[in-house]
VMD Tcl script that draws the C-alpha trace (Angstrom):
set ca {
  {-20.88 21.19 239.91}
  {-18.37 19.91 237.21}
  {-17.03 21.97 234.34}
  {-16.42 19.23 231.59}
  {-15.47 21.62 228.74}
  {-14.68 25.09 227.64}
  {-15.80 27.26 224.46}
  {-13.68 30.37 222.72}
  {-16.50 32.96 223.49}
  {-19.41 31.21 224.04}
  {-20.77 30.41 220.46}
  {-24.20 31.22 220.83}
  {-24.50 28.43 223.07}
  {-27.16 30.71 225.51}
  {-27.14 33.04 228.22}
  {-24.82 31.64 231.04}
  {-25.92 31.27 234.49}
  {-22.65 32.71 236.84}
  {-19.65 33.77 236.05}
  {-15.73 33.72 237.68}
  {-13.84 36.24 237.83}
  {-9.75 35.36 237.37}
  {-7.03 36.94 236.90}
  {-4.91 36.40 233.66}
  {-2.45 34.16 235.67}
  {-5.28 32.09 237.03}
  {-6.96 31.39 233.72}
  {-4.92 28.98 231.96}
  {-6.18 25.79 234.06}
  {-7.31 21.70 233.21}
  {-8.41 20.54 236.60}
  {-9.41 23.12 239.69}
  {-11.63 24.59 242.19}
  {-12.99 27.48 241.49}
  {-15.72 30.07 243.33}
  {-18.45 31.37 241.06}
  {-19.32 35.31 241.81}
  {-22.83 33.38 243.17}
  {-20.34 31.67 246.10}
  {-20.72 27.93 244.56}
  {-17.94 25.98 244.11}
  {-17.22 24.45 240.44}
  {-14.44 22.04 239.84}
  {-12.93 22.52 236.65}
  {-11.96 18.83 234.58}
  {-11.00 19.10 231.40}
  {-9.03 16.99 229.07}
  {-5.94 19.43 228.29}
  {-4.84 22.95 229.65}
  {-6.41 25.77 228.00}
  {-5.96 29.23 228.26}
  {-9.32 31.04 228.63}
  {-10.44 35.32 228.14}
  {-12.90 36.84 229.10}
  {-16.22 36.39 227.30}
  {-15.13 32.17 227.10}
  {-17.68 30.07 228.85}
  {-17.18 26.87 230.65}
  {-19.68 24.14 229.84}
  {-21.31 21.77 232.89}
  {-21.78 18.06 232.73}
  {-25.95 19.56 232.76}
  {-25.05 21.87 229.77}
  {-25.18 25.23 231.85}
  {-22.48 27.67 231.02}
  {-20.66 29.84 233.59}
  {-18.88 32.73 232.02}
  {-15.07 33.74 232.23}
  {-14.28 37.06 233.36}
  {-11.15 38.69 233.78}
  {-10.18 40.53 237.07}
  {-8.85 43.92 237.76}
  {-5.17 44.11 238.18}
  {-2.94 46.44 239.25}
  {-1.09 47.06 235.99}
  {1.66 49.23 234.27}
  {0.33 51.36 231.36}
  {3.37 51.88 229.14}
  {3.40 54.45 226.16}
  {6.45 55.28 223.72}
  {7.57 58.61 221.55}
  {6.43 56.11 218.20}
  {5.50 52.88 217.18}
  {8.67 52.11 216.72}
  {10.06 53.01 220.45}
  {7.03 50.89 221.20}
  {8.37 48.31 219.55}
  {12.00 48.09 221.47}
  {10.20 48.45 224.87}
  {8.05 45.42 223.37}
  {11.82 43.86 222.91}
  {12.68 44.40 226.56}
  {9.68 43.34 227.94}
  {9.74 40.20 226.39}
  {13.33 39.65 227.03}
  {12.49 39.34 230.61}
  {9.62 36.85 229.67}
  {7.13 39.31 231.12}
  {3.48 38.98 230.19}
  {1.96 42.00 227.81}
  {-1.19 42.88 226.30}
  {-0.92 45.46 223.74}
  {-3.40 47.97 222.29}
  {-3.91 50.19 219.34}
  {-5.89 53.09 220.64}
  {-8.33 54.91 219.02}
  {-5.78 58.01 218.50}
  {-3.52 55.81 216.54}
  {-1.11 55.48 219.25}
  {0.19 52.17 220.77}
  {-0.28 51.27 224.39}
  {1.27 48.62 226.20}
  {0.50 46.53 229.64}
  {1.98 44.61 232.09}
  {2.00 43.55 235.13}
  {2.97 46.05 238.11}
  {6.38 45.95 238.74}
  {8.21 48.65 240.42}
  {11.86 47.80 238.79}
  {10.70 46.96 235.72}
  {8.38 50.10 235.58}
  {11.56 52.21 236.20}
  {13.68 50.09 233.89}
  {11.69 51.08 230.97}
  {11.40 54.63 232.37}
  {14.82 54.72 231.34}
  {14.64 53.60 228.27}
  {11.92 56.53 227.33}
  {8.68 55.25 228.07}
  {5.94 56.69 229.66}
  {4.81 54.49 232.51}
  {1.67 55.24 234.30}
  {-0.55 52.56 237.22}
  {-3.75 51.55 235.61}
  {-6.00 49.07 237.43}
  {-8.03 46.83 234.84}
  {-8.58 43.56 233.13}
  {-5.52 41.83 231.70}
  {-5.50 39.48 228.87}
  {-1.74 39.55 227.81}
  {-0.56 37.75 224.52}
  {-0.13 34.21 224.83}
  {2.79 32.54 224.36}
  {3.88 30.60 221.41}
  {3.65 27.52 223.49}
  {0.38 28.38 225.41}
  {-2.00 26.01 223.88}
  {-3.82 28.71 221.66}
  {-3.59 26.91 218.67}
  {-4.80 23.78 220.08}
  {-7.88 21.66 218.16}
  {-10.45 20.03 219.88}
  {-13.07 19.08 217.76}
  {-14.94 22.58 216.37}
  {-13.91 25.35 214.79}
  {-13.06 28.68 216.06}
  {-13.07 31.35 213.10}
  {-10.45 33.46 215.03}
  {-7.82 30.95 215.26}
  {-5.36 31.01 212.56}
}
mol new
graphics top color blue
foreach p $ca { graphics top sphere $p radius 0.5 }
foreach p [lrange $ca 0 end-1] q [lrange $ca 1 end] { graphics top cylinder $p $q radius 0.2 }
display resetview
């Protein structure tokens, strides 16, 4: 099987027939071999690097989609006093070029993850936060550079 393209959550396109599960690293890919949950191989060829979230689909050379999912990882949950504490841990975290995903919780409170990292966990433990290990899907922010406001023919509502 041959994954020729990709779409930014599926687009009505129809119910897709496997999935892949990958972890945030591993889904930012243009030409590679990947294992469906069903055990089939798909190799993935498409014209430019793309980063892909869960919920994307990529499209076969038959027109059957296989869905992206993104894997548990072992992450670092990382809470501050305030938004704006948040906001320097934010700072330091992306000083070290680390990837983050950040949430706004129901309870109004900001939440941040990363990738588990024992030094950098205690880092920001010094600096006030609140670190905790979570295990669950992570789809950090994508760099300014990432591809994310690419164009390739359609288009996508959510991209600015």
């Amino acid at each position: 099987m041959r994954a020729v393209d990709h779409d930014h959550r599926g687009h009505g396109r129809g119910t897709p027939f496997d999935a892949v599960v990958l972890a945030h690293d591993e889904r930012t890919l243009r030409r590679r071999l990947l294992t469906l949950r069903s055990g089939a191989e798909l190799l993935v060829d498409l014209p430019a690097t793309v980063a892909l979230q869960t919920g994307d689909v990529l499209v076969l050379e038959d027109g059957r989609l296989v869905e992206i999912i993104a894997a548990e990882e072992a992450l670092h949950a990382v809470k501050g006093r305030d938004a704006r504490h948040v906001m320097e841990l934010c700072w330091h975290i992306g000083n070290r070029h680390l990837p983050c995903q950040i949430i706004h919780e129901e309870d109004g409170n900001w939440l941040v993850l990363i990738g588990r990292d024992p030094v950098i966990g205690t880092m920001l433990e010094g600096l006030g936060a609140t670190v905790s290990e979570v295990f669950g899907p992570f789809s950090p922010i994508r760099g300014a550079y990432s591809g994310e406001g690419h164009a390739h023919g359609h288009h996508h509502p959510h991209h600015g």
